[in-house]
Each structure stands twice: as structure tokens, then as C-alpha cells.
PLY file of the C-alpha trace (Angstrom):
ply
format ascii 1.0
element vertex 95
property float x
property float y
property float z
element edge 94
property int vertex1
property int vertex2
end_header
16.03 0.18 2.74
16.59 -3.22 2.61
15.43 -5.69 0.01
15.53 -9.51 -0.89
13.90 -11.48 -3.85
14.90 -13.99 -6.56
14.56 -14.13 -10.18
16.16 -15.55 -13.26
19.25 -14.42 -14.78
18.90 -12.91 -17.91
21.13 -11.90 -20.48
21.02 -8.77 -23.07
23.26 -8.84 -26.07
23.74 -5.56 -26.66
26.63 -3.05 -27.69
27.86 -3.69 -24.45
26.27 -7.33 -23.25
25.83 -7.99 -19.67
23.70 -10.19 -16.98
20.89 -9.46 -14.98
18.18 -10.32 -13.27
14.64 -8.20 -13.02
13.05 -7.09 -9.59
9.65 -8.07 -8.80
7.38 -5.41 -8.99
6.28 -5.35 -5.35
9.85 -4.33 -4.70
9.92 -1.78 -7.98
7.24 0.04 -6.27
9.25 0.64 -2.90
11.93 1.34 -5.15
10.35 4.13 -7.10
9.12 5.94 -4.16
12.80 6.56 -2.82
14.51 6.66 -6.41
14.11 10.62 -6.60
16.16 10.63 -3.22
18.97 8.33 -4.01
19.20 8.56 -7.90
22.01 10.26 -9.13
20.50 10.32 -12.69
18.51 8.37 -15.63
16.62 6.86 -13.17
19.85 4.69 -11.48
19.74 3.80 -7.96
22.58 2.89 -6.34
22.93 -0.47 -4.04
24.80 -2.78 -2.11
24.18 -6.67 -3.62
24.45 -9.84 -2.67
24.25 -13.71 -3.95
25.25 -16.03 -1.75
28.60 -15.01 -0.08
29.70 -12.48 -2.96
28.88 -8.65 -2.52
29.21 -5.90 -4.78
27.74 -2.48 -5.40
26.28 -1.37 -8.49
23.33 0.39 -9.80
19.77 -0.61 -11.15
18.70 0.31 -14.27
15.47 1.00 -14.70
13.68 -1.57 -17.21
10.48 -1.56 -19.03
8.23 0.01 -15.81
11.07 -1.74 -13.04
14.32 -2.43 -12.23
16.91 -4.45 -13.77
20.48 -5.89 -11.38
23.44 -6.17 -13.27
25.40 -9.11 -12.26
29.27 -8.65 -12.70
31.28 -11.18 -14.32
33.23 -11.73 -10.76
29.99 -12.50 -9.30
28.64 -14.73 -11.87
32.21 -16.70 -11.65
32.65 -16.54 -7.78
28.99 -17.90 -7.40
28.79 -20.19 -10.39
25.72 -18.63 -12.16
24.06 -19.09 -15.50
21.82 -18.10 -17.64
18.19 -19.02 -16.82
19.54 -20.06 -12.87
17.32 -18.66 -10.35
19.45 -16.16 -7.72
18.43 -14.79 -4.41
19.44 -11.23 -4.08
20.24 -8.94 -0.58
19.83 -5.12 -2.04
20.90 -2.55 0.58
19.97 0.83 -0.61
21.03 3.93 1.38
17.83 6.28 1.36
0 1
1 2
2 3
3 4
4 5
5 6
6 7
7 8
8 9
9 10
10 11
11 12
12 13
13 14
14 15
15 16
16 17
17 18
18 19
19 20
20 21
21 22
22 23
23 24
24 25
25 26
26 27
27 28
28 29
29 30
30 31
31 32
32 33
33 34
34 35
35 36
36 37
37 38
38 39
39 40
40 41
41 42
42 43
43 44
44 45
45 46
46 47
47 48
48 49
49 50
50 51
51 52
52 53
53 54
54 55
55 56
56 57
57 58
58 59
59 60
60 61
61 62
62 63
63 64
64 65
65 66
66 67
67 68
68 69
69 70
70 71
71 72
72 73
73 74
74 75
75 76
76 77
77 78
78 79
79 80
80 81
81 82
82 83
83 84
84 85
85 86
86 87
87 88
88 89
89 90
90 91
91 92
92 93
93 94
């Protein structure tokens, strides 16, 4: 499954702070109806990213009814991203 969208980056300060930026929920829902195939626990779901020419894989965490992307550092560097800039994400997801 294949997926693109942009959002905001947002940032949460806690014990361990880190970046991300919320799917919409037109993408949660295709999401949620694969994440019992792919997750390998808590709810994660594990993806390919991309911003721009930078690629990465991580996991999404699921957020408040969605899904949240965790930027890494490297990718907020190699891409010169803020808080509050608006990113385009590629998620590859390998259901």
C-alpha cells in the first residue's frame, strides 16, 4: 500500500521529545484496515517514508483515533524542516 499526504510538523515534549506529523484520516482508515496484518504490536505499523529526496523507515504510532509519523532528526536536518512547516510524505507500507 502506498500512501501520500501533507500535514504540519508537530512537536511533543515528552520524556523522550520527538517530531511528527499526523495522517489525515482518509488515509488512517486504509491504514487501520491492514494494521492487524502488518503490526508487530501496540498498534505500530511499519513503513518506508519519504520528504523530498530523504527516505527512512520507521513506524506510526497510533494517535488519538490515527496515526502519527515520526520524523528523525537526519530527516528534519537533511530536508530543512521546522516546526509548524507543512511536509509532503511518500508512505510505502508492505501489506
Amino acid at each position: 500500500m502506498e500512501l501520500e499526504f501533507t500535514g504540519p510538523v508537530w512537536f511533543w515534549k515528552g520524556p523522550a521529545p520527538w517530531h511528527f506529523v499526523s495522517a489525515p484520516d482518509d488515509e488512517c482508515g486504509a491504514l487501520e484496515a491492514v494494521s492487524a496484518q502488518v503490526s508487530y504490536g501496540w498498534g505500530m505499523i511499519p513503513v518506508a517514508a519519504r520528504i523530498g529526496r530523504t527516505r527512512w523507515t520507521t513506524s506510526l504510532f497510533p494517535k488519538d483515533g490515527g496515526y502519527a509519523v515520526p520524523l528523525k532528526l537526519a530527516v528534519l536536518r537533511a530536508e530543512e524542516i521546522e516546526v509548524g512547516d507543512v511536509v509532503s510524505l511518500h508512505l510505502t507500507v508492505d501489506a
